[in-house]
C-alpha positions as a Python dict, from the first residue, in 0.01 Angstrom:
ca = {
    (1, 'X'): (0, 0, 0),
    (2, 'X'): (198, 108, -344),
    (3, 'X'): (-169, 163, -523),
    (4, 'X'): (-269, 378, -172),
    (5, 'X'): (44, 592, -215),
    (6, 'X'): (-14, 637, -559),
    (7, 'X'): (-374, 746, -525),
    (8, 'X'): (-245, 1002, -281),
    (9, 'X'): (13, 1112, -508),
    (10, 'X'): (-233, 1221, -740),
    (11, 'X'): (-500, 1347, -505),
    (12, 'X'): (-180, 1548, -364),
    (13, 'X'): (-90, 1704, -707),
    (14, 'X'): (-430, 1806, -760),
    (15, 'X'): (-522, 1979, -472),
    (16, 'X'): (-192, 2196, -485),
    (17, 'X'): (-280, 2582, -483),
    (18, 'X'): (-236, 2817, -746),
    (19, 'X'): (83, 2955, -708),
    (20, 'X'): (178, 3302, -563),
    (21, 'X'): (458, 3543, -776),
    (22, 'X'): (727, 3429, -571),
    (23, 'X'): (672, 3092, -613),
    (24, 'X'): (607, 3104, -950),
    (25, 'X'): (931, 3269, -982),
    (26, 'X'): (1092, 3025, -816),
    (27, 'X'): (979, 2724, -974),
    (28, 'X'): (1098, 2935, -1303),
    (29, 'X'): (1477, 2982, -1185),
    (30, 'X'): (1454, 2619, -1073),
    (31, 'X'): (1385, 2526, -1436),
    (32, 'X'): (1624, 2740, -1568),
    (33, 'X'): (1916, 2619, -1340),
    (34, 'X'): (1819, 2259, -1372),
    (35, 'X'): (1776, 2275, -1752),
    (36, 'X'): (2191, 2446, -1728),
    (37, 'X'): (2255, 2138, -1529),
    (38, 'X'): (2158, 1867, -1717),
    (39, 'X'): (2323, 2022, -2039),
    (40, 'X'): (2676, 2048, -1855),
    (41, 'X'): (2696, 1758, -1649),
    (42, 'X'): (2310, 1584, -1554),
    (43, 'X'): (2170, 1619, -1230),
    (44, 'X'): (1922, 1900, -1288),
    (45, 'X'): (1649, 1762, -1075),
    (46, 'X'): (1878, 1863, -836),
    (47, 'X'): (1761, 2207, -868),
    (48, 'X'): (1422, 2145, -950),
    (49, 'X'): (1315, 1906, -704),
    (50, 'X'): (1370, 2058, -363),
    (51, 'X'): (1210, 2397, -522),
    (52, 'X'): (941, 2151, -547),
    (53, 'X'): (934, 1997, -219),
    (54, 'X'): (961, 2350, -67),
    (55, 'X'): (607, 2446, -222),
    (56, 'X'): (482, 2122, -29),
    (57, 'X'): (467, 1913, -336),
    (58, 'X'): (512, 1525, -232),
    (59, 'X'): (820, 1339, -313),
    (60, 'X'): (709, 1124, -585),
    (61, 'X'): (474, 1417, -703),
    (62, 'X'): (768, 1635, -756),
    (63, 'X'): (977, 1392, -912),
    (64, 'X'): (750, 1304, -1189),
    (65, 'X'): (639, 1731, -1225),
    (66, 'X'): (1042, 1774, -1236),
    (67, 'X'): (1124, 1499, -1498),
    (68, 'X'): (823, 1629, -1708),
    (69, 'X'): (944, 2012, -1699),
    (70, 'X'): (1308, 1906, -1766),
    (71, 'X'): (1202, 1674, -2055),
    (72, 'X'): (1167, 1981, -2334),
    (73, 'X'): (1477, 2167, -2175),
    (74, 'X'): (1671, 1819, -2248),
    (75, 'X'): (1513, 1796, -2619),
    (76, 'X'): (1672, 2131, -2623),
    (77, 'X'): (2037, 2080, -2522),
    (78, 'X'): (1978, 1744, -2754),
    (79, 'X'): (1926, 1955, -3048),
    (80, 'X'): (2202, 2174, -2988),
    (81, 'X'): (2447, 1836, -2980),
    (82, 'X'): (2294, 1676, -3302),
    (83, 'X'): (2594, 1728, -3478),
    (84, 'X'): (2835, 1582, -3159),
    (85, 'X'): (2621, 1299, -3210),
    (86, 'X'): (2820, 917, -3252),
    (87, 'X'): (2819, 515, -3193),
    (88, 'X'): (2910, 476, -2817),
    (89, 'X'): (3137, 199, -2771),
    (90, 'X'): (2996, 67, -3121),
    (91, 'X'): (2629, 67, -3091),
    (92, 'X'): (2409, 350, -3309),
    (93, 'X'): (2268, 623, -3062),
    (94, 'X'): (1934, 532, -3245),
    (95, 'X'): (1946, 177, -3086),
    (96, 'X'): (2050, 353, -2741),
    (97, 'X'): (1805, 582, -2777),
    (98, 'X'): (1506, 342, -2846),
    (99, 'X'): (1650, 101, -2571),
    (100, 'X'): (1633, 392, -2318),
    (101, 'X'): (1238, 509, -2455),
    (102, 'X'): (1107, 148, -2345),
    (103, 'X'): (1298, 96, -2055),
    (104, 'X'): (1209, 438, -1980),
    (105, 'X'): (831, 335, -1965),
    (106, 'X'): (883, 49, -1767),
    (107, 'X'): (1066, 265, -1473),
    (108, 'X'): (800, 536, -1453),
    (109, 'X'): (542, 304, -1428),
    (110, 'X'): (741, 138, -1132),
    (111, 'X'): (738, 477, -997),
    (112, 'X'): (374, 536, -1015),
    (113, 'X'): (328, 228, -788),
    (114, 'X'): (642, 302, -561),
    (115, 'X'): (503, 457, -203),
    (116, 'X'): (704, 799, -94),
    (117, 'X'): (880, 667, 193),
    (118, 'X'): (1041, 396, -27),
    (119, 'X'): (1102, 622, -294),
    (120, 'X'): (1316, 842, -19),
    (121, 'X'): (1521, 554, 110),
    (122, 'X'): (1609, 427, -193),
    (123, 'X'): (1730, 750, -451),
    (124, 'X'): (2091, 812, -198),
    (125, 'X'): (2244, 464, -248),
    (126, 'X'): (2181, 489, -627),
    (127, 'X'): (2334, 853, -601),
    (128, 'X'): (2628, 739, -443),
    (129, 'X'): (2701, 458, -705),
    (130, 'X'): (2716, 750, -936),
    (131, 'X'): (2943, 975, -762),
    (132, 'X'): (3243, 653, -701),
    (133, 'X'): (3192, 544, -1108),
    (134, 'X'): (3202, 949, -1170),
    (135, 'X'): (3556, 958, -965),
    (136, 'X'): (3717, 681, -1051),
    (137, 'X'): (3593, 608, -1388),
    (138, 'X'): (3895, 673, -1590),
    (139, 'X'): (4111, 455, -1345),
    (140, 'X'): (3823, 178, -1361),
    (141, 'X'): (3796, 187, -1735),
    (142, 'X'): (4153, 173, -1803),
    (143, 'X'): (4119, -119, -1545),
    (144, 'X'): (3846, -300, -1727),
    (145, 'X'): (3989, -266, -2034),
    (146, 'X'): (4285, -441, -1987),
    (147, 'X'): (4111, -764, -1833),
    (148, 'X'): (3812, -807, -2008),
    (149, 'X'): (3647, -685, -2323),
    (150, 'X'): (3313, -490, -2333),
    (151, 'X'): (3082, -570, -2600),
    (152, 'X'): (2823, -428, -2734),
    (153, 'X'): (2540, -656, -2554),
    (154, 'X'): (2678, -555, -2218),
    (155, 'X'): (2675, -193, -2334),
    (156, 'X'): (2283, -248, -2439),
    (157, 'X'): (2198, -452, -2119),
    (158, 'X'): (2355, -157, -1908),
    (159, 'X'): (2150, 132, -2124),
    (160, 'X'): (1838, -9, -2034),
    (161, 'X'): (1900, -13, -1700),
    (162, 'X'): (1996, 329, -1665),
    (163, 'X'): (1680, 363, -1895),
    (164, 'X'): (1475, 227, -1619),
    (165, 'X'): (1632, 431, -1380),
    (166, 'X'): (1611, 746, -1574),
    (167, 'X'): (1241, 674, -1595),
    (168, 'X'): (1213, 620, -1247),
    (169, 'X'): (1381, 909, -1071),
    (170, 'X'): (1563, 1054, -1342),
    (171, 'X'): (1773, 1257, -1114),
    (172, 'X'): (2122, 1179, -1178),
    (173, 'X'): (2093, 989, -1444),
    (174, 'X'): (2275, 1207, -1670),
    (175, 'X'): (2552, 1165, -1463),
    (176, 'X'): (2530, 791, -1441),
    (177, 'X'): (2521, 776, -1796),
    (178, 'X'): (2844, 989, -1800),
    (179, 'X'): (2977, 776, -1536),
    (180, 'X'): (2868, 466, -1714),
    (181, 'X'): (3006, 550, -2069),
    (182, 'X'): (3304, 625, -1915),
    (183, 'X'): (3383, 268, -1765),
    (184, 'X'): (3234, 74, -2107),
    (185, 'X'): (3331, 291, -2374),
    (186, 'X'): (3660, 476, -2189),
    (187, 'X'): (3500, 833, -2277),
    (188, 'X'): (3544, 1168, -2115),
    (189, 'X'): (3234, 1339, -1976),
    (190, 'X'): (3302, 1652, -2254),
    (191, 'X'): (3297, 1326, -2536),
    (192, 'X'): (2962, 1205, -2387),
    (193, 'X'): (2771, 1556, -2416),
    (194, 'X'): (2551, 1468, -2717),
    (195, 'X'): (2468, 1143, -2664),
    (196, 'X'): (2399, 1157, -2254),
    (197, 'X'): (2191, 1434, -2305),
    (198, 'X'): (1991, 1281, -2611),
    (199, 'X'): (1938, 965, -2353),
    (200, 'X'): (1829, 1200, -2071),
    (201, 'X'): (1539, 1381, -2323),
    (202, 'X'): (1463, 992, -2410),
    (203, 'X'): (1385, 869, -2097),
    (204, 'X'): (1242, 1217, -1984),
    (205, 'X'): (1008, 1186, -2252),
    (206, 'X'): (887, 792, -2210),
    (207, 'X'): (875, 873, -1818),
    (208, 'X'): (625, 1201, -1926),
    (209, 'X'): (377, 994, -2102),
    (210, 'X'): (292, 804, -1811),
    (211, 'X'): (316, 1047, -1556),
    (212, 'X'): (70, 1288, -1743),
    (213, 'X'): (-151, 995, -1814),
    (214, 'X'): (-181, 889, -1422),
    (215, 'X'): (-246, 1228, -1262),
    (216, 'X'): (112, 1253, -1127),
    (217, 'X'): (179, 1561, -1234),
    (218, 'X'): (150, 1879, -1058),
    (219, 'X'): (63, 2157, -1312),
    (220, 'X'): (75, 2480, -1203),
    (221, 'X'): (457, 2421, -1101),
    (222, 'X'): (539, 2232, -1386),
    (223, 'X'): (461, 2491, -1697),
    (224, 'X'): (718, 2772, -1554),
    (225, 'X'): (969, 2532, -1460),
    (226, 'X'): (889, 2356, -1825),
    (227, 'X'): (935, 2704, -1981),
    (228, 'X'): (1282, 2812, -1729),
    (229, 'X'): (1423, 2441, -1830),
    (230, 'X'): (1383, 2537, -2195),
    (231, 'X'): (1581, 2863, -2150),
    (232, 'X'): (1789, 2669, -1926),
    (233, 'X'): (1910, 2358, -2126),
    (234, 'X'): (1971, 2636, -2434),
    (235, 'X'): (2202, 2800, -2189),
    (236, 'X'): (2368, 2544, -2059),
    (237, 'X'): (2462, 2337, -2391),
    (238, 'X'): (2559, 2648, -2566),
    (239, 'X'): (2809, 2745, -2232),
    (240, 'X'): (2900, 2316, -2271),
    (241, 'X'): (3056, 2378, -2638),
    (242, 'X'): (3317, 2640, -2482),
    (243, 'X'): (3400, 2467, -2179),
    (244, 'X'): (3721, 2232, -2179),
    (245, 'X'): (3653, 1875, -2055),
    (246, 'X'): (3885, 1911, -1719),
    (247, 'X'): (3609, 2168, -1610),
    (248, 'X'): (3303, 1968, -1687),
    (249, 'X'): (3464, 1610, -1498),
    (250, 'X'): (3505, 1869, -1172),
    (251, 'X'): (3169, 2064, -1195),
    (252, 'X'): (3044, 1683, -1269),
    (253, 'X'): (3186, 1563, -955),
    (254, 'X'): (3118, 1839, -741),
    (255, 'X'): (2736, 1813, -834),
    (256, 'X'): (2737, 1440, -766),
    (257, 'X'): (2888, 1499, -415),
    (258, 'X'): (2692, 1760, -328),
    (259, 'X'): (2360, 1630, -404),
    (260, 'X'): (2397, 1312, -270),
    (261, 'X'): (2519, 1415, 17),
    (262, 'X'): (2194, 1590, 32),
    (263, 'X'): (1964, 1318, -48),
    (264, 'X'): (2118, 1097, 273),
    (265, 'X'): (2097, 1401, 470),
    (266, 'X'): (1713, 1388, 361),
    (267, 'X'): (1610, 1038, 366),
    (268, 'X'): (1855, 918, 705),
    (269, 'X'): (1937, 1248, 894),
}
């Protein structure tokens, strides 16, 4: 069944018609919203996903054409955080950020062998872990912290699950990674610009090696979104240096709620 899907996937992508104006243009703003996204708070695949499955594109189709557009508009942001860039919770963001490239590998190719309909069910329940770390993370890490202490091997065990994750769906995960530096490391989302975003480009780009390699991609909707997410994640990380950290934990939580909410609506309403 999972190598059936698969095949599908890819038969899917490539039988996709060349896109019209309008939908080119859409798939562009999609990029360049979802690109603004993931530089202020992750979850740009929330934009550039159902612009995706609105062109017909199949679930898993459009998740691995969105996390390949998004990947240069995250290098982006990345670059424009380089010198935000620290140890989380003691560990070197080089060591995160190779952690997160091979995990990243291992989650796409889980993806490649996932069928749709499982892909569907699963994405809300991970979306909704987010959203209740993202809320009460400060409570929870003041919490933690005073009963047990975090070391850096759990911190290293946790990245390369969100590694796998990010490499699997990838929407989200910028805002797990918030949520989850938040509980182990007691950071604010504003602290955890440069180094989220470096993981999300990471894992974006591990998860765009094998997607392009199997045929999962669908082209003629990934290059403008590719090129708006570029524009996009410039935009956004320039707008994250100005904004104060009480506004990015809202606009972080208010993208978590609504796209989960939107994801169960999808997959169980």
């Amino acid at each position: 069944m999972p190598r059936r899907a698969s095949t599908f996937a890819r038969e899917s992508a490539k039988r996709c018609c060349v896109l019209d104006l309008s939908t080119l243009a859409l798939s562009a703003a999609a990029g360049i919203v979802g690109g603004a996204m993931n530089a202020l708070a992750g979850g740009g695949t929330f934009a550039t996903m159902p612009a995706l499955l609105a062109m017909g594109t199949p679930a898993n189709v459009a998740n691995a054409t969105s996390n390949l557009a998004l990947m240069p508009g995250a290098g982006m942001s990345a670059w424009t955080f380089r010198d935000e860039l620290r140890p989380v919770g003691g560990v070197p963001v080089r060591l995160l950020a190779g952690i997160t490239f091979v995990a990243g590998l291992v989650g796409s190719a889980l993806l490649v062998v996932t069928p749709a309909a499982a892909f569907d069910v699963i994405v809300p329940w991970l979306l909704l872990i987010a959203f209740i770390a993202i809320v009460f993370g400060k409570r929870a890490a003041d919490w933690l912290a005073a009963r047990v202490t975090i070391g850096r091997g759990t911190l290293m065990a946790v990245q390369a699950l969100l590694g796998t994750y990010g490499g699997y769906f990838g929407g989200g995960v910028g805002i797990m990674t918030t949520a989850t530096y938040g509980l182990l490391a007691g950071e604010s989302p504003r602290g955890m610009f440069a180094p989220r975003t470096l993981m999300l480009a990471v894992a974006n780009f591990a998860a765009a090696i094998v997607f392009a390699s199997t045929g999962l991609v669908r082209w003629d909707a990934c290059l403008p979104m590719l090129a708006g997410g570029v524009l996009g994640g410039w935009l956004g990380a320039h707008a994250g240096k100005r904004l104060p950290a009480g506004a990015v934990r809202w606009w972080t939580i208010l993208v978590t709620a609504a796209t989960t909410a939107v994801f169960f609506w999808r997959a169980y309403g």
